[in-house]
C-alpha positions in Angstrom: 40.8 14.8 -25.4 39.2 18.0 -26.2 38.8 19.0 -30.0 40.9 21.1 -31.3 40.3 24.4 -33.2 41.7 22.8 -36.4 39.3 20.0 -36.3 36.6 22.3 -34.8 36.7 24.3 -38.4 37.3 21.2 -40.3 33.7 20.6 -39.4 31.8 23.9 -39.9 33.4 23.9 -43.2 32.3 20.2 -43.8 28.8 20.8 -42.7 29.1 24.6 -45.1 28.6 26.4 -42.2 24.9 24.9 -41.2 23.0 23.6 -38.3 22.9 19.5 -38.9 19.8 19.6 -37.0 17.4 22.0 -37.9 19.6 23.7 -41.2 20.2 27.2 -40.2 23.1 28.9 -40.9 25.7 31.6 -41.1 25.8 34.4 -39.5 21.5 33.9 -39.2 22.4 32.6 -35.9 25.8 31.6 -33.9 27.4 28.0 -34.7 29.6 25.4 -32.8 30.5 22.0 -32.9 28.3 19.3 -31.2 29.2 16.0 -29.9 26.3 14.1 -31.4 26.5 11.1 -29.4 27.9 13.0 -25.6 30.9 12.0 -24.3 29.9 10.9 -21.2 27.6 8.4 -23.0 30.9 6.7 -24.8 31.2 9.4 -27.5 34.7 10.2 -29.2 36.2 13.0 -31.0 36.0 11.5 -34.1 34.3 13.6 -37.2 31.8 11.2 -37.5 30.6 12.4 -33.7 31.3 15.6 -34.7 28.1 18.2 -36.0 27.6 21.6 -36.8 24.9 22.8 -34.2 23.6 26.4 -34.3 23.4 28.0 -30.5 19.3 27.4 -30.3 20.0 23.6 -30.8 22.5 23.4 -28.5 24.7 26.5 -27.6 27.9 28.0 -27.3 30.2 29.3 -30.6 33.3 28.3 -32.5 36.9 28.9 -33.5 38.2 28.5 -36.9 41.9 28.3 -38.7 43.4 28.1 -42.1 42.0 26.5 -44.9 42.5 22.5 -45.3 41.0 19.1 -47.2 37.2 18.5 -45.8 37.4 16.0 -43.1 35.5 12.9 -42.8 31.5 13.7 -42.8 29.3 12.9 -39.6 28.5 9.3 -39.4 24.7 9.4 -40.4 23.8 6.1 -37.7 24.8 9.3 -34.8 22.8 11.8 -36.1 19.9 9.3 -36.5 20.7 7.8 -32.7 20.9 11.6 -31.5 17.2 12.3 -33.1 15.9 9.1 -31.5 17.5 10.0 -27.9 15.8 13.4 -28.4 12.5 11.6 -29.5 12.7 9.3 -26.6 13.4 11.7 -24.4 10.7 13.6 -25.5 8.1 10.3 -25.6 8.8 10.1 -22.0 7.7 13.5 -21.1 4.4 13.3 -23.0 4.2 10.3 -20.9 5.0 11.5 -17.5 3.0 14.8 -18.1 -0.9 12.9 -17.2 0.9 11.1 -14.1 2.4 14.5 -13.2 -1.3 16.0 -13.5 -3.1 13.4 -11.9 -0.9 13.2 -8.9 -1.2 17.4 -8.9 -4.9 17.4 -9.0 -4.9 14.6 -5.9 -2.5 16.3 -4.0 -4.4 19.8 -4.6 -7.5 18.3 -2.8 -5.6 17.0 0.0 -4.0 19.6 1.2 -7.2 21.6 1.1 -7.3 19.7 4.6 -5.2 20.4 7.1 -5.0 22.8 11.0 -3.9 26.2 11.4 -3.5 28.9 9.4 -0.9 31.3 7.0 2.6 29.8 7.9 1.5 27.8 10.5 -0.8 25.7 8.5 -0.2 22.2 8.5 -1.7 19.7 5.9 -2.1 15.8 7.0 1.2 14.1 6.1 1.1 11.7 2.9 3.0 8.4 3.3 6.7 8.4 1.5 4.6 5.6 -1.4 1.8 7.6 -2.1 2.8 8.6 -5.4 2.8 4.7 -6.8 -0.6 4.2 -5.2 -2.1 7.0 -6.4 -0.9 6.0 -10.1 -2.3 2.6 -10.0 -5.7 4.3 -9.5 -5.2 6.3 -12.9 -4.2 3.1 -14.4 -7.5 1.8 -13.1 -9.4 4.4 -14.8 -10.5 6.0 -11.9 -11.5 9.7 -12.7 -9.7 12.7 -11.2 -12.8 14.7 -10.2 -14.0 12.1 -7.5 -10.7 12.2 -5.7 -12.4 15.4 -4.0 -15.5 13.7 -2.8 -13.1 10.4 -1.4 -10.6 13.1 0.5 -13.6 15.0 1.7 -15.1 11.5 3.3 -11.8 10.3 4.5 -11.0 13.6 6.7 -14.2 14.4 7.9 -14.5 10.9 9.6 -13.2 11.4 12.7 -12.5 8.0 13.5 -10.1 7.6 11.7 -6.9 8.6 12.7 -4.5 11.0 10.5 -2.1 8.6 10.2 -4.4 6.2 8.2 -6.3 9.2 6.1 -4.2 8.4 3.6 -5.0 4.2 3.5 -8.8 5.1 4.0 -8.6 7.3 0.9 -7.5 4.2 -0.7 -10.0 1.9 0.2 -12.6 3.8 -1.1 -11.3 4.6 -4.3 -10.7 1.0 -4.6 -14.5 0.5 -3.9 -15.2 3.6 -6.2 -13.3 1.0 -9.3 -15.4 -1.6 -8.1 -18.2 0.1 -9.1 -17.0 1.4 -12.4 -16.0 -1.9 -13.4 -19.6 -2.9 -12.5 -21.2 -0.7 -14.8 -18.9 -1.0 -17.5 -19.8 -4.2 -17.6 -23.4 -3.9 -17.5 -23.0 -1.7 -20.3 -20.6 -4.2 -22.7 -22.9 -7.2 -22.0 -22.3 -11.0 -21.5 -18.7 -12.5 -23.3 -19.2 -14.4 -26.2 -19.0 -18.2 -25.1 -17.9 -19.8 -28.2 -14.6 -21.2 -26.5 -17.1 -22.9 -24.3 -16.6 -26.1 -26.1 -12.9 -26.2 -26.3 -13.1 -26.9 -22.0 -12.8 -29.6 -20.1 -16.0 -29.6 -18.5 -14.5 -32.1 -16.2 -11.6 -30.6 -14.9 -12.8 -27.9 -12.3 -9.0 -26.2 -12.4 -9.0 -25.9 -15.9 -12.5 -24.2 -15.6 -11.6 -22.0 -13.3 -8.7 -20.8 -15.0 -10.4 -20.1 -18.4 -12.8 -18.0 -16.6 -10.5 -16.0 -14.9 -9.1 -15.4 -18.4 -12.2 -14.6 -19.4 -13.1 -12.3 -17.0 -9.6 -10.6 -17.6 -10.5 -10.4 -21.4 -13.7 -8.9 -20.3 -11.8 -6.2 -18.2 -9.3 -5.2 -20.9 -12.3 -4.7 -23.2 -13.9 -2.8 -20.5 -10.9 -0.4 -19.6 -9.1 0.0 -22.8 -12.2 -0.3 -25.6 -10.5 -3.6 -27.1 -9.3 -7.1 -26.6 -5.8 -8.3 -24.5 -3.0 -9.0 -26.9 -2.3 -12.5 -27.6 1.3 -12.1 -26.0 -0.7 -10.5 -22.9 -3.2 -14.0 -23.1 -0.3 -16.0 -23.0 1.5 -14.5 -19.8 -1.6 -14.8 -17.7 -2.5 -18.0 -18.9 1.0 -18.7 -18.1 1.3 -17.1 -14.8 -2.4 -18.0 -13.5 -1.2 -21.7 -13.9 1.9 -21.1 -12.2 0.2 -19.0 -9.3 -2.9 -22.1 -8.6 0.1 -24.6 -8.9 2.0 -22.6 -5.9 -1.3 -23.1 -3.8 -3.0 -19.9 -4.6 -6.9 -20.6 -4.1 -8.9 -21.0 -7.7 -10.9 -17.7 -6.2 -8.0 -15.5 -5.4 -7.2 -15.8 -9.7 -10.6 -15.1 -10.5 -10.3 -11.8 -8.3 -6.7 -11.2 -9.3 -7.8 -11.4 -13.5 -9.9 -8.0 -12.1 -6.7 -6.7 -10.6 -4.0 -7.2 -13.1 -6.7 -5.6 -16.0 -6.9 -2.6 -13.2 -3.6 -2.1 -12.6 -2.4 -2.0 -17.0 -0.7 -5.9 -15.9 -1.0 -8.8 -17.9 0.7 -11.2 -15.0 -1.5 -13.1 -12.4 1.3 -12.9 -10.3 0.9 -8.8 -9.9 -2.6 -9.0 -9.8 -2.4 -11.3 -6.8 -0.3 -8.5 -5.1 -2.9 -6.2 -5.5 -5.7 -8.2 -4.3 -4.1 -9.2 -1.1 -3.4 -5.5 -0.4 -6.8 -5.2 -0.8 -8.5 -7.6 1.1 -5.9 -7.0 3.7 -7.1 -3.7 3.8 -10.8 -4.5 4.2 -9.7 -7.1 6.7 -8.3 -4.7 8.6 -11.2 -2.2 8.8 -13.5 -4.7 9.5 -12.1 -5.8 12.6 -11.8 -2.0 13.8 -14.8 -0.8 12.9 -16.1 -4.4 15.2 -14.1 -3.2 17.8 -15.9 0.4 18.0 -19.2 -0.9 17.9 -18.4 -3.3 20.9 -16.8 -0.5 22.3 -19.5 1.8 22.4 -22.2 -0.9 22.9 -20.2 -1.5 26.5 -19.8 1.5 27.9 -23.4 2.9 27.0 -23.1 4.2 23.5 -19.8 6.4 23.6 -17.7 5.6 21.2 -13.7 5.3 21.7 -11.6 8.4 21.1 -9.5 8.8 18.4 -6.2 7.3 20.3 -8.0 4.5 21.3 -9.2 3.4 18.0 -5.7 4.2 16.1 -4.0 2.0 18.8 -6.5 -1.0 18.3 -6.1 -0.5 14.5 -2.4 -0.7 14.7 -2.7 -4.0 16.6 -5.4 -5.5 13.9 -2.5 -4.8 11.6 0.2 -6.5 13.8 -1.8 -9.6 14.2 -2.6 -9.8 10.2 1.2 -9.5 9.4 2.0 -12.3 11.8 -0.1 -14.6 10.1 -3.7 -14.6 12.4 -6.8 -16.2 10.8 -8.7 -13.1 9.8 -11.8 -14.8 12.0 -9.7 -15.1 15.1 -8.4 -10.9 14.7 -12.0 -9.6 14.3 -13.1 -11.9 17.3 -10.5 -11.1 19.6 -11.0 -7.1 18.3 -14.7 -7.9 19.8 -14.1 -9.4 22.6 -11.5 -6.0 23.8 -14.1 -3.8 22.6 -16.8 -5.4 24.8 -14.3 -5.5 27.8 -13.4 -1.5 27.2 -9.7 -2.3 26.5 -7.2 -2.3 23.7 -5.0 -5.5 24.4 -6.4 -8.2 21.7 -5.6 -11.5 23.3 -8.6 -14.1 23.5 -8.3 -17.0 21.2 -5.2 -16.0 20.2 -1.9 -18.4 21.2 1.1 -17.8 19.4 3.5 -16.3 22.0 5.4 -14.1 19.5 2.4 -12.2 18.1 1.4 -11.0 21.5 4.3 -10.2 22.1 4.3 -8.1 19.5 1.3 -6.3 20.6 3.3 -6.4 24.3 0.2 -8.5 25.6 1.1 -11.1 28.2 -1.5 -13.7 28.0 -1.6 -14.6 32.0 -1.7 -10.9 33.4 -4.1 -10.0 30.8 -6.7 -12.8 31.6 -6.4 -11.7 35.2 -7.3 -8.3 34.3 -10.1 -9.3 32.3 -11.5 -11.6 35.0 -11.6 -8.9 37.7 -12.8 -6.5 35.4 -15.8 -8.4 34.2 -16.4 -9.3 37.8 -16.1 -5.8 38.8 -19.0 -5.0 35.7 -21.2 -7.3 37.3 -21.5 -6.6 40.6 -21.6 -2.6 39.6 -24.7 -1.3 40.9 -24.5 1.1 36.9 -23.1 -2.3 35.2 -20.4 0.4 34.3 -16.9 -1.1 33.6 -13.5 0.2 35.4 -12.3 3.5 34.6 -8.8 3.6 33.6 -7.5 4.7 36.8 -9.0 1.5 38.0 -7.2 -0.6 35.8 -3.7 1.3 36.4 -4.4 0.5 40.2 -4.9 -3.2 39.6 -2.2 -3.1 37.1 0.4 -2.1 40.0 -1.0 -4.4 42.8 -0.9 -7.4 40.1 2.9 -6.6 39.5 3.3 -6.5 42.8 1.9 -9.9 43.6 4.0 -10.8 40.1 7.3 -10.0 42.4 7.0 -12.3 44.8 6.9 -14.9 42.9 5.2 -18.0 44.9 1.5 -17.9 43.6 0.2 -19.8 40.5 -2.2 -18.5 37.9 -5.0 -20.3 39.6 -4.2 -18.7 42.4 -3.9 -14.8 41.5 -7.1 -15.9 38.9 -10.0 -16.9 41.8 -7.9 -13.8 43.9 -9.2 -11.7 40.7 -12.9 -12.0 40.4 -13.0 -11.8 44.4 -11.2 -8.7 44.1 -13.7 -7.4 41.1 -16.8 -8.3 43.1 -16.0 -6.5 45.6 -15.1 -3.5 43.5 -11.2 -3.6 45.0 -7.9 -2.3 43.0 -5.4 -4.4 45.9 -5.5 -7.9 44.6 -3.6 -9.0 48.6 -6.5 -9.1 50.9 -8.1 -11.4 48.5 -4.7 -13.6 47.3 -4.5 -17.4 49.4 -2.2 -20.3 48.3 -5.4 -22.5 47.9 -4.0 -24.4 44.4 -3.2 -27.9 44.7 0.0 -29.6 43.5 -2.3 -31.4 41.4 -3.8 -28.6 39.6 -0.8 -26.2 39.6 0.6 -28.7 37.7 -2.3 -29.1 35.2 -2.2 -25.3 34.8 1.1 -23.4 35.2 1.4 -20.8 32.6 5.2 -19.3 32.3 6.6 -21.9 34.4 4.2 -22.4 36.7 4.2 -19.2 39.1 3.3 -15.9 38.1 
């Protein structure tokens, strides 16, 4: 229900004529009658909602009618709720204002990067989470001025493809809080070890987790000039214990105390999240940057384009999201590099991983076969171009369609095939497999 004009001057004359909030008055400036607590937030029409408000504090003008009795005065708990939603309010812009410059001054030095020019310039696309990274690294202390030196490194490496500009930028940031956690702690010194002899000296979990609650003491004093508070000791004791007694390694707390200090968290359980994002990340890079070395170390110190590299990257990742040992991605990254392709299959078994990568174990091993033979019997020791490989590639579906040979059989058909520097797998293709050893070696049922 609206309120009426009667009420509506039953409350400038309550209120003499004055601003509730800020005490101006009549005719100084133009007055109306304010819902102190709004109605769509549950407020009613009662007097006690009800407030004289001149136009600055909130605007619009009023009605009057006769004279009556003075009606029931504002209730004082609403004016004192409406100050605190304006404080609140206001608390949360003076918060949001150094997110809201730190984000501008990052985003200013990427897009100082990007092709073309006027309104055809295009800047390198940001993911749709960059914002929530990028704030983690202002939690972490790291300064705004070095995010133009870590863009500047991340686009002019041309290795790395656009699409991952943005998670490069991150990794060396994160290196960049590495060191200024380093040196911060240089500077404040050893902890004082007087709760040494409250441990069990004993009990090597009970160690472990006292020092990775020392060490995230030692970060809080490092990153916020002063000591956790005991409610913040508590939760990580609390959730450190909980994470080592759901299997988390004794090592990944100690890193994770680092991590949850870094990212303004007192729960192991987020700093765990953080470091596996991480050393995912570095896991990731390592086995790409092993795959171009062993790339360009094959084909004579040329170093795979751009395309080749992103697509080798993206398959690192694949492999690390199903579950591969880190050792068996980076070595099967090696072994593609050395054999100048991009399908990562050696050593690697599970059947729904490569087929996520669309590798097919059997045909790939064929190709690799006649490609390495075809590399040693070159008179250059130069591998096959990829115009060789599409050719082999069509003459190996081919043999695929009929149907009648085993893996042995298209295998030996292979290397004789690369020796003699041939694309047309037929002239070289005999049923020579045994029943006995077809049987001891059928891969997809036996025939290819």
């Amino acid at each position: 229900m609206a309120v009426s004009k009667r009420l509506r001057y039953e409350i400038l004359r309550r209120d003499s004529h004055t601003c509730r909030y800020c005490g101006a008055s009549a005719p100084d400036v133009p007055l109306r009658v304010d819902h102190v607590t709004p109605v769509a937030l549950g407020g009613s029409d009662k007097p006690e909602n009800l407030a004289t408000s001149c136009e600055p504090c909130n605007s619009g003008k009023s009605s009057a009618t006769v004279d009556s009795a003075v009606v029931a005065d504002v209730d004082a708990t609403a004016l004192r709720w409406a100050d605190a939603m304006k404080q609140a309010a206001e608390n949360l812009r003076q918060q949001e204002t150094p997110k809201d410059e730190y984000r501008d001054a990052f985003l200013t030095e990427w897009n100082r990067w990007g092709t073309g020019e006027g309104e055809d310039r295009k800047t390198v696309e940001l993911p749709g989470d960059w914002k929530p990274s990028i704030e983690r690294f202002r939690v972490a202390s790291l300064p705004v001025e070095v995010w133009g030196d870590i863009v500047d490194t991340a686009m002019g490496y041309e290795k790395v493809l656009s699409v991952n500009k943005f998670k490069y930028c991150c990794g060396i940031a994160w290196n960049k809080v590495t060191e200024i956690q380093a040196e911060a702690r240089r500077i404040v010194g050893a902890s004082d070890p007087s709760s040494a002899d409250t441990l069990d000296m004993d009990d090597p979990e009970s160690l472990a987790l006292e020092a990775a609650l020392l060490v995230c003491g030692q970060e809080w004093g490092c990153t916020f000039k002063g000591g956790p508070t005991p409610e913040g000791v508590a939760e990580f004791k609390k959730t450190a214990a909980e994470a080592v007694a759901g299997g988390r390694k004794l090592s990944h707390i100690l890193a994770a105390a680092e991590y949850a200090v870094w990212f303004g968290t007192a729960s192991a359980h987020e700093g765990l999240n953080h470091y596996d994002e991480a050393r995912t990340f570095d896991q990731e890079y390592v086995a790409s940057q092993v795959f171009d070395y062993c790339w360009s170390h094959a084909s004579g110190g040329q170093e795979p384009s751009r395309e080749i590299s992103g697509l080798a990257w993206d398959k690192c990742v694949t492999l690390f999201k199903h579950g591969f040992h880190p050792v068996h991605v980076i070595a099967s990254a090696a072994i593609a590099g050395a054999h100048l392709t991009t399908e990562l299959h050696w050593g690697l078994l599970d059947p729904d991983a490569l087929n996520a990568i669309d590798v097919q174990p059997g045909r790939q091993l064929s190709e690799d076969l006649w490609a390495r033979a075809w590399r040693t019997t070159s008179a250059t020791g130069s591998w096959p171009g990829d115009g060789d490989r599409l050719a082999f590639r069509e003459s190996l579906n081919r043999v695929c369609g009929v149907g009648q040979y085993w893996y042995t059989d298209v295998y030996a058909a292979a290397l004789r095939a690369g020796a003699y520097q041939d694309h047309d797998l037929g002239p070289h293709l005999t049923v020579n497999a045994s029943a006995l050893t077809a049987a001891g070696s059928p891969l997809g049922g036996g025939e290819i």
